[in-house]
C-alpha positions, 0 to 999 in steps of 0.5 A, spaced: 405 629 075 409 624 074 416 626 075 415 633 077 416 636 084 415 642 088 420 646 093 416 650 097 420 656 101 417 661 105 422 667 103 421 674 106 419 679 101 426 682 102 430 677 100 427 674 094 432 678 090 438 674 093 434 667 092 432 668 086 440 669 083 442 664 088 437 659 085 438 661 077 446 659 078 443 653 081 439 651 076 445 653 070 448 647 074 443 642 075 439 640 068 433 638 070 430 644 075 426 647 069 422 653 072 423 657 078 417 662 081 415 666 086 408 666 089 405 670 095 402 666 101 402 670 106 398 666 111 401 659 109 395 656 106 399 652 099 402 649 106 396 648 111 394 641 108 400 639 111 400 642 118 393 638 118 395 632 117 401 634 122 397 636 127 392 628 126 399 625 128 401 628 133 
């Protein structure tokens, strides 16, 4: 979509507390992070189109 965009980070399960918090005081100071969510993805699939396309380069 236009003007939207997505962070992946690939957070352990035990740390997501702590980034959640780090994110949420970043996201008070920075106006235009409208929404901040957790997915799991275990095996890297939302990621596995760019590891392809990766491995096509190299």
């Amino acid at each position: 979509m236009t003007g939207y965009r997505d962070i992946l980070l690939y957070i352990q399960t035990e740390d997501q507390k702590k980034a959640i918090e780090i994110l949420e005081r970043y996201k008070e100071k920075q106006s235009p992070i409208e929404s901040i969510s957790f997915e799991s993805d275990p095996q890297w699939e939302a990621v596995s189109s760019f590891y392809e396309a990766s491995k096509l380069k190299n």
